[in-house]
PDB file of N, CA, C, O and CB in Angstrom:
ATOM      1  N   UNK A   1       0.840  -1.176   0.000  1.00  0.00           N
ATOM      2  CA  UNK A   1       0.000   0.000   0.000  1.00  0.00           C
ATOM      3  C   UNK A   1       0.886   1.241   0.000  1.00  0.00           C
ATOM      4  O   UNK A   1       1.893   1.305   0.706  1.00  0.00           O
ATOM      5  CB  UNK A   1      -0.957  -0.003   1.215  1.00  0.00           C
ATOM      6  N   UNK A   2       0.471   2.269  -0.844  1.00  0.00           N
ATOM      7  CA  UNK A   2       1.007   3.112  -0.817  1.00  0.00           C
ATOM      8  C   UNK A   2       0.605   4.740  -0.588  1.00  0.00           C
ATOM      9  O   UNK A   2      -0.439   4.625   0.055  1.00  0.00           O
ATOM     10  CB  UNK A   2       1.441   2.790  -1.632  1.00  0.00           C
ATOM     11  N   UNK A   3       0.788   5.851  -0.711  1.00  0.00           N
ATOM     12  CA  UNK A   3      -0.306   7.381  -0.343  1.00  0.00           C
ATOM     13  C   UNK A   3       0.705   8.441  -1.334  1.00  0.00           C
ATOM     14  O   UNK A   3       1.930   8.527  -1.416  1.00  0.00           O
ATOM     15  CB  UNK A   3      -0.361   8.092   1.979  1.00  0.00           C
ATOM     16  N   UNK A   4      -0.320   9.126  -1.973  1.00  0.00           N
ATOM     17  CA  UNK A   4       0.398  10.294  -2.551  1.00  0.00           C
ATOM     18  C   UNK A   4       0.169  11.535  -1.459  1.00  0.00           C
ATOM     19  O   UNK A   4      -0.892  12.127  -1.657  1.00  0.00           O
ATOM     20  CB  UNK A   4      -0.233  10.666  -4.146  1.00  0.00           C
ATOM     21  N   UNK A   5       0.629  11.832  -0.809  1.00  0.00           N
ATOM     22  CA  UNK A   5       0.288  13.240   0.296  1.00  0.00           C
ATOM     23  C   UNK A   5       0.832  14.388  -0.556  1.00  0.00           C
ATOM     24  O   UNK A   5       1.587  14.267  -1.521  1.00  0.00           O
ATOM     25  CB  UNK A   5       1.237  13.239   2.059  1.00  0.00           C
ATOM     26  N   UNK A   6       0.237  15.734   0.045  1.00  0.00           N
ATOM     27  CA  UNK A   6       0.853  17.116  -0.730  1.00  0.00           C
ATOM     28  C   UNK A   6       1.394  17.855   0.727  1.00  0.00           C
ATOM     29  O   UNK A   6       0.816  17.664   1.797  1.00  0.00           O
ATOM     30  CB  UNK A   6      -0.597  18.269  -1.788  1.00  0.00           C
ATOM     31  N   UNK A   7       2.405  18.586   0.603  1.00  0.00           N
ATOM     32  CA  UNK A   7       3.093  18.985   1.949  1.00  0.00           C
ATOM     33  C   UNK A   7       3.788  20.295   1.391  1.00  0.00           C
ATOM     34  O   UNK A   7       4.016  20.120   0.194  1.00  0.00           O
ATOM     35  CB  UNK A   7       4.266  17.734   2.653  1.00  0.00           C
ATOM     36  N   UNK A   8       4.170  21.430   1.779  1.00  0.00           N
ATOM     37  CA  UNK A   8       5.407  21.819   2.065  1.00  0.00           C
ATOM     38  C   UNK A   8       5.442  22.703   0.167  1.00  0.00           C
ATOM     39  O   UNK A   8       6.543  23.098  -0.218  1.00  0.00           O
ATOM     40  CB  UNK A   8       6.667  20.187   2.625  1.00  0.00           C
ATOM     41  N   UNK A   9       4.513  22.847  -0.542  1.00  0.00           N
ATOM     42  CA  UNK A   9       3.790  23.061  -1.941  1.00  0.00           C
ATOM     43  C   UNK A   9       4.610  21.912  -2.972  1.00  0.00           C
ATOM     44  O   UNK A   9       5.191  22.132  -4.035  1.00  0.00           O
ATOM     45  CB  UNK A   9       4.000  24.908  -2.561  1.00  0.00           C
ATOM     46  N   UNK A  10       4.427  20.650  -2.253  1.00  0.00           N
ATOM     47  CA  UNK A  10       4.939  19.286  -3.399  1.00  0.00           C
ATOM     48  C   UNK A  10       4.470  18.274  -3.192  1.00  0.00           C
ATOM     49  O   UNK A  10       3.798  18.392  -2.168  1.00  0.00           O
ATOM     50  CB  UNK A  10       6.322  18.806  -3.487  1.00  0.00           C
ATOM     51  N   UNK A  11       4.400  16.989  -3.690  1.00  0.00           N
ATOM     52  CA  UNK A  11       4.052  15.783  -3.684  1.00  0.00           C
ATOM     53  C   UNK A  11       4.532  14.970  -3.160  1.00  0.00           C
ATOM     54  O   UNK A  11       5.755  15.116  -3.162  1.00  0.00           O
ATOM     55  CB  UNK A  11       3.961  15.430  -4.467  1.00  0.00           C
ATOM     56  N   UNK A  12       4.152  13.968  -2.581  1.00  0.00           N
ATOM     57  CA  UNK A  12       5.379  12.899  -2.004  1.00  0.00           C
ATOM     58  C   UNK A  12       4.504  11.591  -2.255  1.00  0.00           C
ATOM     59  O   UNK A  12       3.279  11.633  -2.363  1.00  0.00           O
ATOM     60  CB  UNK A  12       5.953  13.113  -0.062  1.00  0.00           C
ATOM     61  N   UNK A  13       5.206  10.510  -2.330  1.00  0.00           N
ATOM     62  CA  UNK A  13       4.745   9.469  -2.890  1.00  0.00           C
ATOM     63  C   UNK A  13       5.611   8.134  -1.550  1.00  0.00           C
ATOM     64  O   UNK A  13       6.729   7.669  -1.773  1.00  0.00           O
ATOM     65  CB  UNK A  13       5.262   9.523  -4.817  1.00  0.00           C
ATOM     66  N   UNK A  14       4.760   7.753  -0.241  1.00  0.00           N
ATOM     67  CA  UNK A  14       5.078   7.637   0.546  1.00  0.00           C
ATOM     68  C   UNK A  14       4.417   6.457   0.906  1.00  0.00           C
ATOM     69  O   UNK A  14       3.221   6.499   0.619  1.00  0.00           O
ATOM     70  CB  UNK A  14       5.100   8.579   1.061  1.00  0.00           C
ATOM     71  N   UNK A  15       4.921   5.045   1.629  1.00  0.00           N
ATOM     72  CA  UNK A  15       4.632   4.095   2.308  1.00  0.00           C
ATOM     73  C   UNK A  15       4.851   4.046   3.572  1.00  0.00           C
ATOM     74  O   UNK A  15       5.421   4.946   4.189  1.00  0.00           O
ATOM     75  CB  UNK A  15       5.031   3.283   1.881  1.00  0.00           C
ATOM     76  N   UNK A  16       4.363   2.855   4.143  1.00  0.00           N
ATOM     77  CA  UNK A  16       4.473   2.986   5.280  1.00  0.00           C
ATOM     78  C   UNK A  16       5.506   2.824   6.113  1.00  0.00           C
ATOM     79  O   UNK A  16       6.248   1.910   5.753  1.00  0.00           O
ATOM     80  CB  UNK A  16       3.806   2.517   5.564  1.00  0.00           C
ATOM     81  N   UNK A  17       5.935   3.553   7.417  1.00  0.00           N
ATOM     82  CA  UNK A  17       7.531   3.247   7.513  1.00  0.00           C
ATOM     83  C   UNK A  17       8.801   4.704   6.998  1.00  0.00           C
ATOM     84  O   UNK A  17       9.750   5.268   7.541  1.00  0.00           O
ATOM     85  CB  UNK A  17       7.740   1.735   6.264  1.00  0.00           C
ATOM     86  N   UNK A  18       8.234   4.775   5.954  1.00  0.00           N
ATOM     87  CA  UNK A  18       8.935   5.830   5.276  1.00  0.00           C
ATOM     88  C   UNK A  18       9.328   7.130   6.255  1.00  0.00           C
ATOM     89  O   UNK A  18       8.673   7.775   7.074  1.00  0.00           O
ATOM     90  CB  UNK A  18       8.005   6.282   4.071  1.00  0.00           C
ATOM     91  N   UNK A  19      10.809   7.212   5.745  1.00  0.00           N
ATOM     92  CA  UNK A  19      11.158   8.443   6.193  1.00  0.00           C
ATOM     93  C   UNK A  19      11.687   9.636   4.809  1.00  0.00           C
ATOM     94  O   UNK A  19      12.427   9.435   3.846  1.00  0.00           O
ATOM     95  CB  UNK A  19      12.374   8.076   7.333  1.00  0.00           C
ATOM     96  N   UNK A  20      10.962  10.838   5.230  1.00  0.00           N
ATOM     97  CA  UNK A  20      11.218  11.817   4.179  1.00  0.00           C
ATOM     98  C   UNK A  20      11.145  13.258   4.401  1.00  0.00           C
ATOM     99  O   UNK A  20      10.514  13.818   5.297  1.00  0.00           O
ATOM    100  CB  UNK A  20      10.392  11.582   3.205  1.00  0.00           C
ATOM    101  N   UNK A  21      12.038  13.936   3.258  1.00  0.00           N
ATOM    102  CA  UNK A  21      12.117  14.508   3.894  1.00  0.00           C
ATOM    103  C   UNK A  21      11.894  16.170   2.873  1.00  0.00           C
ATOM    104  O   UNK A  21      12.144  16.508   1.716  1.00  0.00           O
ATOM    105  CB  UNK A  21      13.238  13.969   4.657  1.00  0.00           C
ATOM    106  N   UNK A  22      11.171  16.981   4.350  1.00  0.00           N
ATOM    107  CA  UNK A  22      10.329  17.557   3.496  1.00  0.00           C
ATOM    108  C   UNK A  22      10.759  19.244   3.530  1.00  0.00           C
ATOM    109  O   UNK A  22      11.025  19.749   4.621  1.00  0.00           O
ATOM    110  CB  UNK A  22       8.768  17.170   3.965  1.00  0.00           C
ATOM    111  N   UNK A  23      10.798  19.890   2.546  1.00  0.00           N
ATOM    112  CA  UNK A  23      10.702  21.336   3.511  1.00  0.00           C
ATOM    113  C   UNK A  23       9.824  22.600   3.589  1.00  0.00           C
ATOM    114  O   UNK A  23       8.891  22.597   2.785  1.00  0.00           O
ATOM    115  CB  UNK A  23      11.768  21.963   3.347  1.00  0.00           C
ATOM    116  N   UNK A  24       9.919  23.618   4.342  1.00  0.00           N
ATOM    117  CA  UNK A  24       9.092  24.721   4.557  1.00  0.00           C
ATOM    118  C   UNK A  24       8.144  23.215   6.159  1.00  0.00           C
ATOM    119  O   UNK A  24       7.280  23.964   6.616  1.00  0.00           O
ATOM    120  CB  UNK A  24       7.916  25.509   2.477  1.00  0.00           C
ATOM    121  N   UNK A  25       8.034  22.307   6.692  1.00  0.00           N
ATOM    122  CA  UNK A  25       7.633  22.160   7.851  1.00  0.00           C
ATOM    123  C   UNK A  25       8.116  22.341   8.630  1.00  0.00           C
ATOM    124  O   UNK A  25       9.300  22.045   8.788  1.00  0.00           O
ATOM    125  CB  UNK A  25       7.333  21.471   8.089  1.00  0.00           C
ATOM    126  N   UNK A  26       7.438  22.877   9.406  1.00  0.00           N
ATOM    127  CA  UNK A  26       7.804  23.274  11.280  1.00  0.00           C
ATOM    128  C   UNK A  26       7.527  21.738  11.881  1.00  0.00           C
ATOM    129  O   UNK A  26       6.379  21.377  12.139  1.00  0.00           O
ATOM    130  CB  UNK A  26       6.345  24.762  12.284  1.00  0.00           C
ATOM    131  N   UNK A  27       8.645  20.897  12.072  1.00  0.00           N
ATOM    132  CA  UNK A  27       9.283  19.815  12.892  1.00  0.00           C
ATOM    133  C   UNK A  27      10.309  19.960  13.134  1.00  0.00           C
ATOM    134  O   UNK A  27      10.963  20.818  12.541  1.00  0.00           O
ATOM    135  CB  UNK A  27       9.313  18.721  12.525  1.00  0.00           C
ATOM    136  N   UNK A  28      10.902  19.104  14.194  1.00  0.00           N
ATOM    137  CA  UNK A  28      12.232  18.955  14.008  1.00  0.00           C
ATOM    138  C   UNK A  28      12.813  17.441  13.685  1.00  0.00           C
ATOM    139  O   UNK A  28      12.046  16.495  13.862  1.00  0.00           O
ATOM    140  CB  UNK A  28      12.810  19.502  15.198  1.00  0.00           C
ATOM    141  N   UNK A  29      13.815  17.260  13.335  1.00  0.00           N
ATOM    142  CA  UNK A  29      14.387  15.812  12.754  1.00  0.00           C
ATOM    143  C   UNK A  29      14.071  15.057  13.313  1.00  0.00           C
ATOM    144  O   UNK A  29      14.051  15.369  14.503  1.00  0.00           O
ATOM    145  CB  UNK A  29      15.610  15.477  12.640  1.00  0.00           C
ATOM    146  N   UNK A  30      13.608  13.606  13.023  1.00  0.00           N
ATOM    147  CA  UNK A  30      13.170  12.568  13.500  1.00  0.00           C
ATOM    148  C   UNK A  30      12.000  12.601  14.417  1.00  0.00           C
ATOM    149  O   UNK A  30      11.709  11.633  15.119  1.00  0.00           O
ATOM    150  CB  UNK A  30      14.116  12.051  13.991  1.00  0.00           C
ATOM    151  N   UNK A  31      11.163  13.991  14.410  1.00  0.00           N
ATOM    152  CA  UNK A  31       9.971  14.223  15.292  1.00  0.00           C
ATOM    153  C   UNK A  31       8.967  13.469  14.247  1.00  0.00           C
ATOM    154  O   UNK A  31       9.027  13.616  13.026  1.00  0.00           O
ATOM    155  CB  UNK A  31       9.590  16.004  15.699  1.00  0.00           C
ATOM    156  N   UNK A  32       8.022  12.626  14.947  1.00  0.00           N
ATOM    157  CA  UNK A  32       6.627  11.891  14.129  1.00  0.00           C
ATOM    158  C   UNK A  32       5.940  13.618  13.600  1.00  0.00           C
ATOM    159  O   UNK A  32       5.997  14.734  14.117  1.00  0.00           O
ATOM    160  CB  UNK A  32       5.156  10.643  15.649  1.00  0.00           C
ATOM    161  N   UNK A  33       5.419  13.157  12.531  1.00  0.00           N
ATOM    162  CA  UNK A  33       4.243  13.977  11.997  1.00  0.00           C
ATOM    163  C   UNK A  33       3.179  13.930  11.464  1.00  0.00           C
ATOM    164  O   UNK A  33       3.113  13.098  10.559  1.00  0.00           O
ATOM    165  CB  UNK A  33       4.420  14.503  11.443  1.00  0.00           C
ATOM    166  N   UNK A  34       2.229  14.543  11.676  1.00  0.00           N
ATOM    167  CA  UNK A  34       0.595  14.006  11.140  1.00  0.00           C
ATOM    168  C   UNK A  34       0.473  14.306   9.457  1.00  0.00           C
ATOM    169  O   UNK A  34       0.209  15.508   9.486  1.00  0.00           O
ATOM    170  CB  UNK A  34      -0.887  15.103  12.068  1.00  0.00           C
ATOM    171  N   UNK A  35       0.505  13.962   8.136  1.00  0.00           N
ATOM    172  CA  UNK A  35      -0.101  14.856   7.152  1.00  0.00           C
ATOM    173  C   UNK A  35      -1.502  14.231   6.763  1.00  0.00           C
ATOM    174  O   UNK A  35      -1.831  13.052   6.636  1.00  0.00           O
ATOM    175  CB  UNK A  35       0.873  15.035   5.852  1.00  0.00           C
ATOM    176  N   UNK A  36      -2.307  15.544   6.599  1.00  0.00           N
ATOM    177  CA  UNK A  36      -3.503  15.550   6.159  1.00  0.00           C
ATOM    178  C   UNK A  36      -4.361  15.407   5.250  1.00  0.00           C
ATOM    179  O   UNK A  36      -5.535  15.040   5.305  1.00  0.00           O
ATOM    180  CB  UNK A  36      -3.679  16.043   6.299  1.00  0.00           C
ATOM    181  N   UNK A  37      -3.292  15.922   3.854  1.00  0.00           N
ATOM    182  CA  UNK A  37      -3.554  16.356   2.895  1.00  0.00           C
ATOM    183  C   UNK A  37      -3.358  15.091   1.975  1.00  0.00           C
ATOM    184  O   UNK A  37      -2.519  15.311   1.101  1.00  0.00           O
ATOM    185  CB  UNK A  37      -2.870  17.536   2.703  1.00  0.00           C
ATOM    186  N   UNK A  38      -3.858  13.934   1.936  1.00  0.00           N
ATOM    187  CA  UNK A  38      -3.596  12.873   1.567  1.00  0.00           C
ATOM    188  C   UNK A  38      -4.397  12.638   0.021  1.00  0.00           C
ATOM    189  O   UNK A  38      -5.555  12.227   0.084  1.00  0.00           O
ATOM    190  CB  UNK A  38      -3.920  11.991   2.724  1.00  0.00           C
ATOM    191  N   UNK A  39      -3.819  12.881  -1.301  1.00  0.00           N
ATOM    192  CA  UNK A  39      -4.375  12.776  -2.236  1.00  0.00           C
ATOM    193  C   UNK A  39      -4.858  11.637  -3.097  1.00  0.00           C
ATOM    194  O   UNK A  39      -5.641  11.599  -4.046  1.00  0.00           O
ATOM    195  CB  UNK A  39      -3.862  13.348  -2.640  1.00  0.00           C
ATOM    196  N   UNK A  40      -3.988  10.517  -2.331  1.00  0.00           N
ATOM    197  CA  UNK A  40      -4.659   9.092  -3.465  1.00  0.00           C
ATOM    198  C   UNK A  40      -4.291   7.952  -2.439  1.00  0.00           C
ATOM    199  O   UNK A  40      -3.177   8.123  -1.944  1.00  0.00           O
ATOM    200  CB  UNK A  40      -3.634   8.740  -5.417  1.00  0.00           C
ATOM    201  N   UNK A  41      -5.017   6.736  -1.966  1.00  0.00           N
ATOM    202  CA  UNK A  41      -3.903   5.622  -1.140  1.00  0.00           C
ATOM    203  C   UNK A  41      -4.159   4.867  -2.649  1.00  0.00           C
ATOM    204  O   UNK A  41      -4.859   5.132  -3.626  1.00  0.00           O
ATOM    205  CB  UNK A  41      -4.475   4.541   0.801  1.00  0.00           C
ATOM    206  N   UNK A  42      -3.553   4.177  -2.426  1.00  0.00           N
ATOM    207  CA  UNK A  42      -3.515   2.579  -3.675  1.00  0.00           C
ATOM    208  C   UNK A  42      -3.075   1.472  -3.146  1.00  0.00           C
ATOM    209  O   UNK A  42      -2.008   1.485  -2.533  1.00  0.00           O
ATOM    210  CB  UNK A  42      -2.432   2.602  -5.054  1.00  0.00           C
ATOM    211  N   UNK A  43      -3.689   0.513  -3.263  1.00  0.00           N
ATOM    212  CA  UNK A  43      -3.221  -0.860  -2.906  1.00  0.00           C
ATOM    213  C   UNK A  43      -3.267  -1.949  -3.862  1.00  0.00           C
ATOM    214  O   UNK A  43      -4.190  -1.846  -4.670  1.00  0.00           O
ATOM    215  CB  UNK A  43      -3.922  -1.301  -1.852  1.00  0.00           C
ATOM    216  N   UNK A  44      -2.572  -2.895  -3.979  1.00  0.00           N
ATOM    217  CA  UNK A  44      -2.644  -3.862  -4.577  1.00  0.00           C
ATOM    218  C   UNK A  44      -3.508  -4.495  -5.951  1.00  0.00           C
ATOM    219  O   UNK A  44      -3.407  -4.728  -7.156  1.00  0.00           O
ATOM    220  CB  UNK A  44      -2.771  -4.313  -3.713  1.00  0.00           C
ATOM    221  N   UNK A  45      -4.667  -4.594  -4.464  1.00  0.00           N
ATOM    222  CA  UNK A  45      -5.858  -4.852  -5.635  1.00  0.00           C
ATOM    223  C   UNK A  45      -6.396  -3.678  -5.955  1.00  0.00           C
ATOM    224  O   UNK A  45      -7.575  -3.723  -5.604  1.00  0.00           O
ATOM    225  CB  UNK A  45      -7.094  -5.778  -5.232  1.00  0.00           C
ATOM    226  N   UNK A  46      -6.097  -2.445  -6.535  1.00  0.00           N
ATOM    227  CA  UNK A  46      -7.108  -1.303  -6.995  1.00  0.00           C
ATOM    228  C   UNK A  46      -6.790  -0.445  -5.920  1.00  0.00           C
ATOM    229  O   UNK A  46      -6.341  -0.844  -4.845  1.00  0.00           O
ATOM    230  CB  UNK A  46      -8.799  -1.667  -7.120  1.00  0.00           C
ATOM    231  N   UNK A  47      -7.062   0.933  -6.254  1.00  0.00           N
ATOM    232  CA  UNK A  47      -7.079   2.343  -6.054  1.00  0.00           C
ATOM    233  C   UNK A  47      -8.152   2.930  -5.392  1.00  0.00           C
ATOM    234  O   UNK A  47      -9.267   2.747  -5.881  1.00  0.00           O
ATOM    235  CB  UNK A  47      -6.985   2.945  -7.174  1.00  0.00           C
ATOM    236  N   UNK A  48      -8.022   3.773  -4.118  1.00  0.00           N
ATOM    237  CA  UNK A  48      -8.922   4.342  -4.122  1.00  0.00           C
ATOM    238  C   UNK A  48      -8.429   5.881  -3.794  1.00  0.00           C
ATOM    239  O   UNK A  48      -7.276   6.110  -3.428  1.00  0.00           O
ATOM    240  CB  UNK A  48      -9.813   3.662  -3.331  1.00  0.00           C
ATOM    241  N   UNK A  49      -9.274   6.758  -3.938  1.00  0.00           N
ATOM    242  CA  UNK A  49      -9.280   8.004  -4.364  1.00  0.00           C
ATOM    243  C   UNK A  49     -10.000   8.790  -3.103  1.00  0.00           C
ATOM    244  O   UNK A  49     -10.177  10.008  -3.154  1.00  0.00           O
ATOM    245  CB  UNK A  49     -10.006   8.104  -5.808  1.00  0.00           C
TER     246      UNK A  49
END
């Protein structure tokens, strides 16, 4: 399974686990973060939107 999220005015194309890295966010390194803006998940069998 995978998530296209939008962050930071770009795309990221992100699984689970993943570390990345983004900028213009207010975190600091290795701090967990919530994103919201989650534009597509996809899995295996089919897509959802």
């Amino acid at each position: 399974m995978y998530a296209v999220i939008a962050t930071g005015g770009k795309q990221y194309l992100v699984k689970a686990g993943d570390t990345i890295k983004v900028e213009k966010l207010v975190a600091k390194e290795g701090e967990k973060f919530v994103f919201d803006k989650v534009l597509l998940t996809a899995k295996d069998d089919g897509t959802d939107v």
